[in-house]
Each structure stands twice: as C-alpha cells, then as structure tokens.
N, C-alpha and C positions, 0 to 999 in steps of 0.2 A: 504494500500500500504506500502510497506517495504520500510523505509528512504534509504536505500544503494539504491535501484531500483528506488527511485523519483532522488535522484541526478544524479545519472547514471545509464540512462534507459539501460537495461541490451539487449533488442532489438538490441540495435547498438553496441554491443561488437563483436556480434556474427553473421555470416552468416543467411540468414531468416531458411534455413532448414537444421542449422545445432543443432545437437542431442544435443551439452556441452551445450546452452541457456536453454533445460529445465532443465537440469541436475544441473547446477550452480543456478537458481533460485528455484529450490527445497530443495537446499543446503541453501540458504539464507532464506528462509523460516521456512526447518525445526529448521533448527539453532537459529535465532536470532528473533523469531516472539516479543519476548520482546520488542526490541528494540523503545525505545519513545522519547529520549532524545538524541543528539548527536552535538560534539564540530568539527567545522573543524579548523585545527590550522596548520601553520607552517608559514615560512618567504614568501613561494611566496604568499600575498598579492592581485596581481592584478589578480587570478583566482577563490578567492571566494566568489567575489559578483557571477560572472556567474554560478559556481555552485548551491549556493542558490539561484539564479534568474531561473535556472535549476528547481528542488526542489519545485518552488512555482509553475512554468506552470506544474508540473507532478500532483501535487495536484489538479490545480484547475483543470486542463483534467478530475478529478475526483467527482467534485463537491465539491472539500471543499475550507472554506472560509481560506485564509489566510492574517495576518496580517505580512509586514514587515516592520521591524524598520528598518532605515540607517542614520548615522551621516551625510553623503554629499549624496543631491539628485541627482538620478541619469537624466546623459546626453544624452547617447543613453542608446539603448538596450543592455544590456550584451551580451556575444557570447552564442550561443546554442548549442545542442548535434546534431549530424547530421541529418536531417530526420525526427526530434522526433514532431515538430510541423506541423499544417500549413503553406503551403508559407505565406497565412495572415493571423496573429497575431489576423484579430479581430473575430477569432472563434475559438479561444484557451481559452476561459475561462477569460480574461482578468480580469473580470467585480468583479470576486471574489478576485483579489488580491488589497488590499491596503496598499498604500505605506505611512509611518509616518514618518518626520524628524525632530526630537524629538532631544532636546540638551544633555541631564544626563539619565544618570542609572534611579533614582528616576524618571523620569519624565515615563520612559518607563515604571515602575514596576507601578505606579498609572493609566497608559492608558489600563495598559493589565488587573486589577482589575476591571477599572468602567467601563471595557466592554465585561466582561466574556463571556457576552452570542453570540459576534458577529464573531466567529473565529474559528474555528476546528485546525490551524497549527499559529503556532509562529515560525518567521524566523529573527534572529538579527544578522545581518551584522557588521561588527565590535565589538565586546562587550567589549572588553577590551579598543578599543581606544575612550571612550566617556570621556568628562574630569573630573568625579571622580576617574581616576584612574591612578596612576606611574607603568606602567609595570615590574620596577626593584622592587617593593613591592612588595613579597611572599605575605606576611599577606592579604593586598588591595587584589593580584591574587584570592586569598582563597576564603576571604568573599567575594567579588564580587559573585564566582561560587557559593557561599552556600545560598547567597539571592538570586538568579536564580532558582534554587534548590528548598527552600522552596516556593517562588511565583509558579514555578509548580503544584508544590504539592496541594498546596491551589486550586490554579484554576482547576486541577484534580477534585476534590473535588466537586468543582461548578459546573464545566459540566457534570458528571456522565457521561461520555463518553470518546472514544481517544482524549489523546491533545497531538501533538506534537510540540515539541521544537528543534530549530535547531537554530546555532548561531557559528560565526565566530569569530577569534582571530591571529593575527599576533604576535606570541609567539613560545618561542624556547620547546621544547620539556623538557627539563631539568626545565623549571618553573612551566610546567604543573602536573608533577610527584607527589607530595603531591594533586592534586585534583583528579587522576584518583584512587590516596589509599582510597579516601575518596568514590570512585563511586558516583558522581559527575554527571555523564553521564552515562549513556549504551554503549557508544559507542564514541570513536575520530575516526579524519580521519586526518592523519598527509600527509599533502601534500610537495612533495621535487620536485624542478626543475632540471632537469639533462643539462651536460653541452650544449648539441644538442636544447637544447630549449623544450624536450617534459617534462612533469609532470606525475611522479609515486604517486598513491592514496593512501596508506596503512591503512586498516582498522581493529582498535583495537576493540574487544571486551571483555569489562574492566570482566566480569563473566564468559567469556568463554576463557581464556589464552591461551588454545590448539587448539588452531584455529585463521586465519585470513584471509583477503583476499587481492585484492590488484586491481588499473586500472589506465592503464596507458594509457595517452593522450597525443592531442596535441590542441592548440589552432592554431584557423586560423582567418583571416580577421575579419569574422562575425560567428566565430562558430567551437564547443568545435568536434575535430573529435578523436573518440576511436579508441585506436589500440588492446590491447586485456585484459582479464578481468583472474585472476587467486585464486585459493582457495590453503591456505598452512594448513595442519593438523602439529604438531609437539606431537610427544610424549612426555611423561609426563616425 
C-alpha cells in the first residue's frame, strides 16, 4: 500500500465512479512506489495523531502488524477519514495495532530492535517532542532524524522485507530544511491550517522535485472529511 493512500484513503477524495481516482492513484503509484519513509510536520499539531491513527487502521485493513509509539496515551479515538472504516471498530483490524508509551528517543530505538520480528509498519507520533530533544537545536533536529534513519536501515536489514516508517513532528518548515538535503525521508507532508479552519496536505517528494501533490480537509466532531485531492507537475 502507498503511504500517501494509507493516510489519505484516496477513495474518499473522489466520487465512487468518478475517472480522476484511478487516474490520480496510478499517478501515485507510478511515481512514488519508492516511497518507505515519510515525516508529517508542520504547527497544526492536533491533526497528526489522527492522521497517523489514519495510516495505522489503512495498514492493519491490510494485515500488517503495526507498532505505535506516542509520548501521551491516547483518550479517545482520533477522528477518521469519512467512510473508510466500519461503523464498528472491532473488525477493523484493531488486534494488529499496538500502542507503546514509551518516555525517550532511546527507549523507542531499543523497543523497535528487540522486537524486529513483531511489526511490518512503524508509526511515531510526536518524534521530536520526547525529552531528548530542544526543538530550537538544529544539531539535536539532525541527529535525532539520522539515528531514525540508521535504526531503519538496520531493521531493513533484519526483516528482508517492507518496513515502513512514519513519524510526526511539530516543526516549522525552515528547521527541517538541512534534513530533507540530507534525504532523510522519501517523503514530508507539510500540513498548514487555513484561516476557515480546513487543512491543506502538501506533499514533498524529497527525489522527485518536479512533482507534488496536495489534500485538502476538514476535520469534524469524530472524523477527518476530504474535500479534494490534486497532483502539481512543475517544469524543470
């Protein structure tokens, strides 16, 4: 499954029989099938647990095991994408996702090694705000992302198979700029709130410059509702 399409089921962008859903997921596809690693980052905050609470029910829908870390446990349920689940949650896969509330950096990077074998998806909520780190430290920003980075890597390694990583960050775009030169990631998704209350997604891909895309929402009471989904080429 393409991480763009697990966060934002592309289903609910689009009309059921309307043409642009395959047209735009064929796009996603042929484009970015790379894609294994990706950051969501920007200041609206209180839409990226849901996103990645998003992300994890698209996975397990699929059978894969995921593991997610989160500094504060959660109280309810995040909001959801419109439609995307069951009315009841308890045959959504639940069973495959676990939740770890885990205090440091270090403590996460030792949970995701001595348990390589139990997981197919990594989802870290907050990554920046665990207390090894001062967000106005470049350096700290850095190495944080590059020991994320290499634990990948490694755990790659160990499972001879897909591993994906997804992880969230309340960070201005301008601090992230030395990790996206470093490719870091495959992929950011800089989220901006607009003054009406809805949120535009804009999605970088850090190898592919001349292209991006973009999804704009809104949240409601109990659940994430799309309003429409768009692909931008830019010549070179």
């Amino acid at each position: 499954m393409n991480i763009v399409g697990a966060i934002f089921p592309l289903g609910n962008f689009f009309n059921q029989n309307n043409s642009e859903k395959t047209c735009f997921s064929e796009c996603l596809q042929a484009n970015f099938p790379f894609a294994r690693t990706c950051l969501i980052r920007g200041d609206a905050d209180q839409c990226f647990r849901s996103l990645l609470f998003q992300a994890s029910l698209s996975y397990a829908a699929i059978g894969k095991r995921v593991y997610f870390y989160t500094p504060i446990p959660f109280q309810t349920i995040p909001s959801l994408v419109h439609s995307l689940i069951p009315t009841s949650l308890s045959t959504a896969n639940l069973h495959l996702i676990q939740f770890h509330y885990l205090l440091t950096l270090v403590e996460i990077h030792k949970h995701l090694i001595s348990n390589s074998n139990n997981y197919d998806i990594i989802i870290i909520d907050g990554y920046l705000e665990y207390p090894l780190l001062k967000q106005e430290d470049l350096f700290q920003i850095i190495s944080a992302c590059a020991l994320l980075k290499d634990t990948y890597e490694y755990l790659k390694k160990l499972h001879e198979k897909d591993l994906v990583l997804l992880c969230s960050c309340t960070c201005a775009e301008s601090s992230m700029a030395n990790v996206e030169e470093r490719a870091l990631f495959d992929l950011a998704i800089d989220i901006e709130m607009f003054e009406d209350g809805d949120y535009n997604a804009k999605i970088n891909f850090f190898s592919k410059k001349n292209i991006s895309c973009a999804f704009r929402f809104r949240i409601g009471r109990n659940e994430i509702l799309p309003l429409y989904a768009t692909i931008e080429h830019q010549n070179k």
